[in-house]
C-alpha positions as a Markdown table, in Angstrom:
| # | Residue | x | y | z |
|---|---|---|---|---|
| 1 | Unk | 0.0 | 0.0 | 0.0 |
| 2 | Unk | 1.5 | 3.3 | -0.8 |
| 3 | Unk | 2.5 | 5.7 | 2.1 |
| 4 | Unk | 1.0 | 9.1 | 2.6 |
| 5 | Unk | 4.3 | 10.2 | 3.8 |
| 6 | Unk | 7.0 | 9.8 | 6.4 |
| 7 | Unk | 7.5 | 11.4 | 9.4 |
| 8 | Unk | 9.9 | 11.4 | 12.4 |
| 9 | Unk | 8.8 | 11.8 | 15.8 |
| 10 | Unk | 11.3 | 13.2 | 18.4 |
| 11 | Unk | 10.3 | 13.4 | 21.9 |
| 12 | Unk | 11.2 | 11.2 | 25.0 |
| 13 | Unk | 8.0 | 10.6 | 26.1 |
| 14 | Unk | 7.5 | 7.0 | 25.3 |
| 15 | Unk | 3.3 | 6.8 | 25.6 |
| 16 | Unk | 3.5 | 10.1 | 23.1 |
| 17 | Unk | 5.6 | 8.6 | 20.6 |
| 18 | Unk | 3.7 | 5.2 | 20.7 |
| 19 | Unk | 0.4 | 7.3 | 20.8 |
| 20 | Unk | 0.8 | 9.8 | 18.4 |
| 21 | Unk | 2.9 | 6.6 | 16.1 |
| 22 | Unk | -0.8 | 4.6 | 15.6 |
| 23 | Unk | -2.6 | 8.2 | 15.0 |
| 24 | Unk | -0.4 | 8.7 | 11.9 |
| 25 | Unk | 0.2 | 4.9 | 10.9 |
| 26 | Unk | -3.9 | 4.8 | 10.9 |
| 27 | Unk | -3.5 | 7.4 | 8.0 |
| 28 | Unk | -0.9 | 5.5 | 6.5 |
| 29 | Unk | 2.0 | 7.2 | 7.2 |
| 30 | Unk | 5.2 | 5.8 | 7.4 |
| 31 | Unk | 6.4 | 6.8 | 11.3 |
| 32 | Unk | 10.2 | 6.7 | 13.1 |
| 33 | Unk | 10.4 | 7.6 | 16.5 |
| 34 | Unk | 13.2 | 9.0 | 18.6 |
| 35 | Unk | 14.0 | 9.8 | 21.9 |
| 36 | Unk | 16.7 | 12.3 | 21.6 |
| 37 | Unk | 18.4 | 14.3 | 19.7 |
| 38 | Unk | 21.5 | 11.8 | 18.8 |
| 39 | Unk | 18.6 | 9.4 | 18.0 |
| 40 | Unk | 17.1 | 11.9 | 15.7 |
| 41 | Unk | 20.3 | 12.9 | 13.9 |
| 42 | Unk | 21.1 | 9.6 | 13.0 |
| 43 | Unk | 17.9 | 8.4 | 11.4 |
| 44 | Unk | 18.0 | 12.6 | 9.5 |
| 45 | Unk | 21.9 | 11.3 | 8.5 |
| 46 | Unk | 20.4 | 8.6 | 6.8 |
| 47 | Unk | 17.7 | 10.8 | 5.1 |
| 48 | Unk | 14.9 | 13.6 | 4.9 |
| 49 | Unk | 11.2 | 13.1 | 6.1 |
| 50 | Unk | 8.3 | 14.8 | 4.8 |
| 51 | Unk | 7.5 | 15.9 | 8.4 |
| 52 | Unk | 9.3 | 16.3 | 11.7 |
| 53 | Unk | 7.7 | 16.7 | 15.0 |
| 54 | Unk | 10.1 | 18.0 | 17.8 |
| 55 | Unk | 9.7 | 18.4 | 21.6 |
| 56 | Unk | 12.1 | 20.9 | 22.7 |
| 57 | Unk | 12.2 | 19.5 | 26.2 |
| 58 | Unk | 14.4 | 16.8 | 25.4 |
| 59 | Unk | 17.8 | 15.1 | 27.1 |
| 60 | Unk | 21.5 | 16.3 | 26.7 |
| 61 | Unk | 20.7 | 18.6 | 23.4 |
| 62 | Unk | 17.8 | 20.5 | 23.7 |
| 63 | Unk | 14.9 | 20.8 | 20.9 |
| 64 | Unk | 16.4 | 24.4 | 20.1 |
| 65 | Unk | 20.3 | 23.0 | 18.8 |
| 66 | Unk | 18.2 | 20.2 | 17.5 |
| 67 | Unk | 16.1 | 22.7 | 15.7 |
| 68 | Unk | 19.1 | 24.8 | 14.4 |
| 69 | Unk | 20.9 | 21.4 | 12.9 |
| 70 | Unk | 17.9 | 20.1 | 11.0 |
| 71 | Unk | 17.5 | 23.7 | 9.2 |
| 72 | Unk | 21.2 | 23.1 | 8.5 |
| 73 | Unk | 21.1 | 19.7 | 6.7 |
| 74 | Unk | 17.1 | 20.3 | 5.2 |
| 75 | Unk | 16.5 | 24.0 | 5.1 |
| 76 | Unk | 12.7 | 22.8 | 3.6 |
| 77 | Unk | 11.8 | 20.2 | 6.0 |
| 78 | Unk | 8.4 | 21.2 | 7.9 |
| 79 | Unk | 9.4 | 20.9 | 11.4 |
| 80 | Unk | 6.3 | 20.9 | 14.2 |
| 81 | Unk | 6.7 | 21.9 | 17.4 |
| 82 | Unk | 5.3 | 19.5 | 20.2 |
| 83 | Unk | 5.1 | 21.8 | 23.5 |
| 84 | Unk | 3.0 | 21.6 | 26.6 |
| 85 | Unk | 1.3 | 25.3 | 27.6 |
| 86 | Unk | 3.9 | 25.7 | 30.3 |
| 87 | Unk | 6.3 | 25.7 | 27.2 |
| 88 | Unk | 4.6 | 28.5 | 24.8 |
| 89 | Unk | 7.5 | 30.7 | 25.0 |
| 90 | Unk | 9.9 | 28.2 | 23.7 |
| 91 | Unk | 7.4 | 27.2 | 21.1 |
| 92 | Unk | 7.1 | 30.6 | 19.5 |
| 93 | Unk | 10.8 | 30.9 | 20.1 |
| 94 | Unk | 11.5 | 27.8 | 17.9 |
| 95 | Unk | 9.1 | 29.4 | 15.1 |
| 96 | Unk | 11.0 | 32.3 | 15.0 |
| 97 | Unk | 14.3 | 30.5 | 14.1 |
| 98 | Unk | 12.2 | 28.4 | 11.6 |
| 99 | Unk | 9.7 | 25.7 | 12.8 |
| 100 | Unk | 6.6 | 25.8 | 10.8 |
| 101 | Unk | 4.4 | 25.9 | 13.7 |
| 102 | Unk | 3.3 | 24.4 | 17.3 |
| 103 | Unk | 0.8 | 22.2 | 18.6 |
| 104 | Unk | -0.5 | 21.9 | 22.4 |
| 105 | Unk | 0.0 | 18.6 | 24.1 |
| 106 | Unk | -2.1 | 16.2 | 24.7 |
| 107 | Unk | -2.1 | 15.9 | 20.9 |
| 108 | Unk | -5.5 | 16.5 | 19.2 |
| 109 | Unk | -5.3 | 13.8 | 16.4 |
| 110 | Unk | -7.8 | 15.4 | 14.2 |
| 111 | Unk | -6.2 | 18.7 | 14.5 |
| 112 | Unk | -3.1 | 16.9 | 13.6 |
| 113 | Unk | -3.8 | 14.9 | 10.9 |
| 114 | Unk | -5.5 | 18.0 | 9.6 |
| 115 | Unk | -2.2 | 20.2 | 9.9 |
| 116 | Unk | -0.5 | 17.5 | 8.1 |
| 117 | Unk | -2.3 | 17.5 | 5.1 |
| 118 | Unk | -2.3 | 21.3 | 5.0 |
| 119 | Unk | 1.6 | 21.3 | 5.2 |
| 120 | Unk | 1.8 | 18.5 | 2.5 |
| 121 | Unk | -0.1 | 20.0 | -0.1 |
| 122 | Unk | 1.7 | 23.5 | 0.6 |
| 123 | Unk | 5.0 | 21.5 | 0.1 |
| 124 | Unk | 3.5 | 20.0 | -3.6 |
| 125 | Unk | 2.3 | 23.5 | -4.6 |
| 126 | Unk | 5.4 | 25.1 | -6.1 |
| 127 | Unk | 6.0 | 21.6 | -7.6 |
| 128 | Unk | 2.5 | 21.8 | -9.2 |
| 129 | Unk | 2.5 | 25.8 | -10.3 |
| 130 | Unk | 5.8 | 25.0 | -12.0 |
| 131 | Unk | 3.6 | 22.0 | -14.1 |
| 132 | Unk | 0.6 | 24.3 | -14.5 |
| 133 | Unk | 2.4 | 27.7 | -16.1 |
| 134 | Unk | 4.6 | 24.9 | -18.1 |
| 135 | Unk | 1.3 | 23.6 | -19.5 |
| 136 | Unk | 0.2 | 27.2 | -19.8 |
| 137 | Unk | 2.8 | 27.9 | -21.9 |
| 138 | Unk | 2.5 | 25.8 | -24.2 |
| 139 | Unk | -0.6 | 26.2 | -25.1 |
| 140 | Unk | -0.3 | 29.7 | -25.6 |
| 141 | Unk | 2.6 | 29.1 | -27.7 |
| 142 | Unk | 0.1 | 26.8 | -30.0 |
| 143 | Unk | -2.2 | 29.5 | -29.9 |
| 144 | Unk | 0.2 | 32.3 | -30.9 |
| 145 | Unk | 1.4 | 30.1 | -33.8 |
| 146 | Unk | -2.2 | 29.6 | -34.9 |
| 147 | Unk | -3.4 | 33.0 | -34.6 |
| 148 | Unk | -0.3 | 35.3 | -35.0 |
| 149 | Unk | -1.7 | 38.3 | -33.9 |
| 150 | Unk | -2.5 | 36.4 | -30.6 |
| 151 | Unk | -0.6 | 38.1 | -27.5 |
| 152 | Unk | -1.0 | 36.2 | -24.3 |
| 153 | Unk | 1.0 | 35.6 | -21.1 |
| 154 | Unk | 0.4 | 33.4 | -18.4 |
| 155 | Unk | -0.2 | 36.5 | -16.0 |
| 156 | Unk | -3.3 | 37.2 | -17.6 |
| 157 | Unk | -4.9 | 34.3 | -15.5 |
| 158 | Unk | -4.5 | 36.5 | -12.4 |
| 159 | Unk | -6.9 | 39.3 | -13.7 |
| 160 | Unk | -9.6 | 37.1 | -13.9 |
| 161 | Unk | -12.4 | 38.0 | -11.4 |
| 162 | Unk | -13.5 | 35.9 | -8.7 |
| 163 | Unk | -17.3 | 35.3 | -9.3 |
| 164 | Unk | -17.8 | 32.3 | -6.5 |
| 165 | Unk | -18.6 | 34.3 | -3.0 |
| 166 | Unk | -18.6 | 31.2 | -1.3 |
| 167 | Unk | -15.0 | 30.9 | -2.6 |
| 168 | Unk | -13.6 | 34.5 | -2.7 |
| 169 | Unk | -13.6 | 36.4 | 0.2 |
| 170 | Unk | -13.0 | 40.1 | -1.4 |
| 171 | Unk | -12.2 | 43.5 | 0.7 |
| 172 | Unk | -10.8 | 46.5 | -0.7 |
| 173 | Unk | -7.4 | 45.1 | -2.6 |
| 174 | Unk | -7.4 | 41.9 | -0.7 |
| 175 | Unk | -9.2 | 39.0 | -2.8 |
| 176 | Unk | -8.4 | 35.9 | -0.7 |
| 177 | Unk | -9.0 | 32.2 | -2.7 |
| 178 | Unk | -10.7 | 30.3 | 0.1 |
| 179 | Unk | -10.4 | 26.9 | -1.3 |
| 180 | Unk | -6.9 | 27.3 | -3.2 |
| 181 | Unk | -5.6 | 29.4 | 0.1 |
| 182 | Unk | -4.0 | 32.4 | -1.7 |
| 183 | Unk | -4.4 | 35.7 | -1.2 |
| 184 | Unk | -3.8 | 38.9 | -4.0 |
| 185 | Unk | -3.2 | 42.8 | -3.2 |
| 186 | Unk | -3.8 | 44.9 | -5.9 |
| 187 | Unk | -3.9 | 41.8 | -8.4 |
| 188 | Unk | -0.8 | 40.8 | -7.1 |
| 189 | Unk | -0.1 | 37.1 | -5.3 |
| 190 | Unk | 1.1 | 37.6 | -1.7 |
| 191 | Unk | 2.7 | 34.7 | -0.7 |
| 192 | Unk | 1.6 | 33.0 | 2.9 |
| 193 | Unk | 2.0 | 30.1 | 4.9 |
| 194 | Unk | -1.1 | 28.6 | 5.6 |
| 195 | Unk | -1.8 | 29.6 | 9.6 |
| 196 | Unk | -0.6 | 33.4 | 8.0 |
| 197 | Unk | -3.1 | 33.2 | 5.6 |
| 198 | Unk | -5.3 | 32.2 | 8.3 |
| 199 | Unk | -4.8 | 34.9 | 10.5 |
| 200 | Unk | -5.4 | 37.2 | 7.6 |
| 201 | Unk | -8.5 | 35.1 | 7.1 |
| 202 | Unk | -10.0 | 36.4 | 10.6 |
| 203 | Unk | -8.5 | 40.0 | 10.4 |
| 204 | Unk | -10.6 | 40.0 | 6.8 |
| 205 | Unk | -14.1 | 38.6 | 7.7 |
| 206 | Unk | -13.9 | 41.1 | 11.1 |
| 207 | Unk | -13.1 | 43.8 | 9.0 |
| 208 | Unk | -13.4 | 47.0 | 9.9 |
| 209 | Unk | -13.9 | 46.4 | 13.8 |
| 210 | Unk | -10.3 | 45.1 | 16.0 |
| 211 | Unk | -10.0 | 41.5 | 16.4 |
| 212 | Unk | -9.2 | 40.6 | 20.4 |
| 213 | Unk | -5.4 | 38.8 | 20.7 |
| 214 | Unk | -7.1 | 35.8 | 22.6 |
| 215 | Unk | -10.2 | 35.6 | 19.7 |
| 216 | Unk | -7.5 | 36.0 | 17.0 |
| 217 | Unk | -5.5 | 33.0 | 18.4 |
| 218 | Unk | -8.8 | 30.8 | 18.9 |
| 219 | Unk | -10.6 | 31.8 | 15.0 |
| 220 | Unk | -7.0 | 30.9 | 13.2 |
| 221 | Unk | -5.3 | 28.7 | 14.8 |
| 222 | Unk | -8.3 | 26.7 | 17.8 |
| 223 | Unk | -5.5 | 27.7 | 21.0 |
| 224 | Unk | -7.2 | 28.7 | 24.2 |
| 225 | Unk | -4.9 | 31.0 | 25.2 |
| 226 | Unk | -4.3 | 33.4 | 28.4 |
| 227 | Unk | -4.7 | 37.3 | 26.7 |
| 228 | Unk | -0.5 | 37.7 | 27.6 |
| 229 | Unk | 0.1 | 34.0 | 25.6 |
| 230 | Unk | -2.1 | 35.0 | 22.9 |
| 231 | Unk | -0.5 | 39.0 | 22.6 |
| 232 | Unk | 2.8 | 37.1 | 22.1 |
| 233 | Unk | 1.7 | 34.9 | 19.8 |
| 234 | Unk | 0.2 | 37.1 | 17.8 |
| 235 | Unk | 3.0 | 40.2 | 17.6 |
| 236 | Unk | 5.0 | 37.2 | 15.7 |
| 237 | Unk | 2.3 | 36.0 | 13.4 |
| 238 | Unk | 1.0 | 40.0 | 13.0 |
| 239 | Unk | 4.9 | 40.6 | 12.3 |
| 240 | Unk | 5.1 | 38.4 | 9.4 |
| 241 | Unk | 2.0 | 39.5 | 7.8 |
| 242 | Unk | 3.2 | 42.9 | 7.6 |
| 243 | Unk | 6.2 | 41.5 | 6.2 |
| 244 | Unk | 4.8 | 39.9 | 3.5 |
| 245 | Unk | 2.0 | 42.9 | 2.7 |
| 246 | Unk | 2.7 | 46.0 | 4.2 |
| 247 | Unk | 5.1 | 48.4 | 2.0 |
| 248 | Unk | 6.6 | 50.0 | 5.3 |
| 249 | Unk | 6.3 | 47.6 | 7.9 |
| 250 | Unk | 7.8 | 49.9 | 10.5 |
| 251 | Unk | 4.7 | 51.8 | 9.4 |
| 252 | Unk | 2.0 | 49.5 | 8.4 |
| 253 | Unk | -0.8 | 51.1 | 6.9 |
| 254 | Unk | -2.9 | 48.0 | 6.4 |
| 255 | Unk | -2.7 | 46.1 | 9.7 |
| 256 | Unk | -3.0 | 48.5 | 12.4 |
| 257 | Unk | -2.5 | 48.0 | 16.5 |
| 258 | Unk | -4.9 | 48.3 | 18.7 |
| 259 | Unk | -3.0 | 49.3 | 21.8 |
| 260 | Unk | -4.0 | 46.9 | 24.6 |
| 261 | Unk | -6.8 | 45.2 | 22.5 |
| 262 | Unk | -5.9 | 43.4 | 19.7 |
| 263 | Unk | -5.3 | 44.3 | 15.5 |
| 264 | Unk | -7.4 | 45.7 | 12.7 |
| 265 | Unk | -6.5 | 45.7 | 8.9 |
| 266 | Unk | -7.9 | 48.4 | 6.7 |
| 267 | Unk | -8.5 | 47.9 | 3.3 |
């Protein structure tokens, strides 16, 4: 039976491993567990995995140089943070220096499966676009030599309008794909990590009115979180946004704070 993927589980509590192990092998995933980090490196030595989940509380060399050495040998790995609440800090910490994201222990295996498959297809999409504006290409190129006065470009497929409102969620210069998960500004594709494009999701539907840090947390991402957890968490994630969309983001224009409250975009 073909796998869905493989995936390496580091974190020295036993029941976890075995636990979360028979979630994934259910979905037919192909799973190696470890319970440190010398464990780990051997089995990443030997090869990449589709997926990594990491504890950061682990023996002798912490999550964190574990963390740093994986980015070293597989800068594209999708690394997961496993962290208990007492932990948060860390866990943000370790998405800062380049884990995708973090999930709260005791492990939700529907949320987990579901973050899985979110992350995979992410990881096939530049694989895909690359097929899709190849194919593209050459059909406009049998076009052009058909009709010679026939001048198209692949960039024309981004002006099309959005006529599905259950699919396109438009405001101002943001259109955001619902189902494809990509968002445009000004006709132009902003690229986002899925629980990014989430979080512009919520800032998006609330639009005009602030979103609270704690109910921002909860809509993208399904934390409970204490209002001082969820501020932190969502300066990093607000951060990045403004990265990725604002022109100045020193002095963002689009995603505004709402001192002591929460953010608001304007569009």
């Amino acid at each position: 039976m073909t796998k869905n993927g493989t995936i390496l589980i580091v974190d020295d509590e036993k029941n976890l491993r075995n636990t979360l192990s028979k979630v994934l092998q259910k979905e037919n995933f192909s799973v190696t567990g470890a319970s440190n980090a010398q464990e780990a490196l051997q089995y990443l030595q030997a090869g990449s995995f589709d997926i990594t989940f990491l504890d950061l509380m682990l023996p002798g060399m912490d999550g964190l140089t574990l963390l740093a050495k994986i980015r070293e040998m597989y800068p594209e790995m999708p690394v997961l943070i496993l962290t208990a609440n007492a932990s948060l800090e860390s866990a943000i910490e370790a998405v800062r220096k380049g884990a995708r994201d973090y999930l709260l222990k005791p492990v939700d295996p529907p949320r987990i499966i579901a973050r899985i498959n979110d992350i995979l297809k992410e990881q096939l999409q530049p694989k895909r676009q690359r097929e899709i504006v190849g194919q593209i290409q050459t059909l406009v190129g049998e076009l052009q030599h058909l009709r010679g006065d026939v001048h198209l470009s692949a960039e024309l497929l981004t002006t099309l309008p959005p006529t599905d409102p259950a699919r396109f969620l438009k405001r101002g210069s943001f259109t955001l794909d619902l189902h494809a998960r990509h968002v445009t500004l000004d006709g132009k594709l902003i690229p986002l990590s899925p629980t990014n494009f989430d979080y512009l999701t919520t800032l998006i539907r609330h639009c005009p009115d602030p979103v609270s840090y704690v109910e921002l947390v909860k809509e993208s991402q399904g934390y409970e979180l204490t209002r001082i957890e969820a501020q932190e968490m969502t300066r990093w994630r607000i951060h990045e946004l403004r990265k990725a969309i604002e022109p100045e983001p020193k002095k963002p224009q689009n995603i505004i704070t709402v001192r002591g409250q929460g953010y608001r975009i304007v569009v």
